[in-house]
C-alpha positions as a printed NumPy array, in Angstrom:
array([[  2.714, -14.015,  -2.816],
       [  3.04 , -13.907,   1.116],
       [  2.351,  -9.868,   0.526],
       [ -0.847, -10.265,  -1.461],
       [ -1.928, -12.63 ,   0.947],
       [ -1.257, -10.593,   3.799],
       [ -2.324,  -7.307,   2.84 ],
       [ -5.604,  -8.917,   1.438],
       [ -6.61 , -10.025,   4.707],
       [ -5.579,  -7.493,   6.714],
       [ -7.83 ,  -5.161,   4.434],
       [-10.697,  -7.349,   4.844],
       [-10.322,  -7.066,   8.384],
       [-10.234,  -3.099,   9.011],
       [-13.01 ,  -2.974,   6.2  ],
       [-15.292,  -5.182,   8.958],
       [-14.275,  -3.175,  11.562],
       [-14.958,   0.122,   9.475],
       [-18.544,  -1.484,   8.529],
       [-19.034,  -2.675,  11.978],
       [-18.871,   0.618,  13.553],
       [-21.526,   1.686,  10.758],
       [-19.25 ,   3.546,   8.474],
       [-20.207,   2.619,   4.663],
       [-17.437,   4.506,   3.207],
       [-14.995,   1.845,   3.047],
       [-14.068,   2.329,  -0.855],
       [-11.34 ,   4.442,  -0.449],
       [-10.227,   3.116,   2.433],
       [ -9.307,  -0.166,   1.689],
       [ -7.456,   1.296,  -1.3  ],
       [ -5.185,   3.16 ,   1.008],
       [ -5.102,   0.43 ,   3.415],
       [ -3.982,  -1.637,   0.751],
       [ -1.668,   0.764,  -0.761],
       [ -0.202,   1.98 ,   2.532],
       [  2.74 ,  -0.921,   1.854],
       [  4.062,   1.48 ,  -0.842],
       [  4.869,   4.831,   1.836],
       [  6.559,   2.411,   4.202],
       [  8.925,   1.153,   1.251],
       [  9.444,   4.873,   0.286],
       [  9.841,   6.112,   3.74 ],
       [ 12.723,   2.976,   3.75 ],
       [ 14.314,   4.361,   0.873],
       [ 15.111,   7.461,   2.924],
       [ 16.703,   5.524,   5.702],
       [ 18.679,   3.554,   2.348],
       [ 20.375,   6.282,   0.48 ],
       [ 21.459,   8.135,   3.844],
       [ 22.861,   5.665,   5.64 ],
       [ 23.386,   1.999,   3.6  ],
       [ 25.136,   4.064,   0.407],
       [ 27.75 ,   6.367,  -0.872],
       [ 25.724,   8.267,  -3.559],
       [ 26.467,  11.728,  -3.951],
       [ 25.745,  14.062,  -6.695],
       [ 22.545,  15.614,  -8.279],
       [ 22.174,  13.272, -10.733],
       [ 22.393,   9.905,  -8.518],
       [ 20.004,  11.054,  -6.105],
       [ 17.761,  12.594,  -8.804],
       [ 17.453,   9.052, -10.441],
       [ 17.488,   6.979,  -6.994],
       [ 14.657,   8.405,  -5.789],
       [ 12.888,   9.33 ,  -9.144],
       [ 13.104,   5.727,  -9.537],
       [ 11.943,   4.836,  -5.889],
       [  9.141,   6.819,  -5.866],
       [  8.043,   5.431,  -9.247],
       [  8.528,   2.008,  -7.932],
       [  6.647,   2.795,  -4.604],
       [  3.755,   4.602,  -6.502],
       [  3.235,   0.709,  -8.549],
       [  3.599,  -0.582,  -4.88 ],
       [  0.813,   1.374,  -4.063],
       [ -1.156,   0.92 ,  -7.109],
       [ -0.988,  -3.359,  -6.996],
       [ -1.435,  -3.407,  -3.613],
       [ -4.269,  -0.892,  -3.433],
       [ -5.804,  -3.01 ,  -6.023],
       [ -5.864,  -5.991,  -4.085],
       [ -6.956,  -4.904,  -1.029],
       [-10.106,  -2.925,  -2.816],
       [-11.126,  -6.001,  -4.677],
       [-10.494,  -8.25 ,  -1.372],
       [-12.555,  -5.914,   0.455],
       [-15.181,  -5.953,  -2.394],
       [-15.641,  -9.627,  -2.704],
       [-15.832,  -9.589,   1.006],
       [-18.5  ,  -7.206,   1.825],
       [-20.279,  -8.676,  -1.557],
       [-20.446, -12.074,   0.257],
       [-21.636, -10.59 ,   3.9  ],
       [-24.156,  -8.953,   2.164],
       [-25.56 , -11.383,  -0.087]])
């Protein structure tokens, strides 16, 4: 819950500072903002099956990091989610 929390807010606030510098093309952004969370887990995974394990073998690493990057991808899909609809409800209420 900390995560949501976190990555909600820190959307809203680059979505201000996107709209404050007069740039209305914050839609996309604040998916990627949001989603962002899911290439630093993948990126960790890396770091994880070189140096934390012993895997070796085609078919271990094909599944590790098919699995990883379909994990990461729904990383990046909640989390985009959240910080677009953050983002939306914020910008809804400046603009009201």
């Amino acid at each position: 819950i900390i995560l949501i929390i976190v990555t909600a807010f820190i959307t809203i606030a680059l979505t201000y500072f996107q709209l404050a510098a007069e740039d209305h093309r914050w839609w996309w952004r604040s998916i990627f903002c949001g989603g962002s969370t899911g290439f630093f887990i993948f990126a960790y995974c890396f770091y994880y099956y070189f140096y934390k394990t012993e895997m070796k073998g085609v078919m271990q690493t094909c599944f590790y990091f098919g699995y990883m990057s379909l994990t990461c991808y729904v990383f990046f899909l909640m989390l985009g989610m959240v910080g677009f609809r953050a983002s939306l409800v914020f910008v809804k209420n400046i603009y009201r």
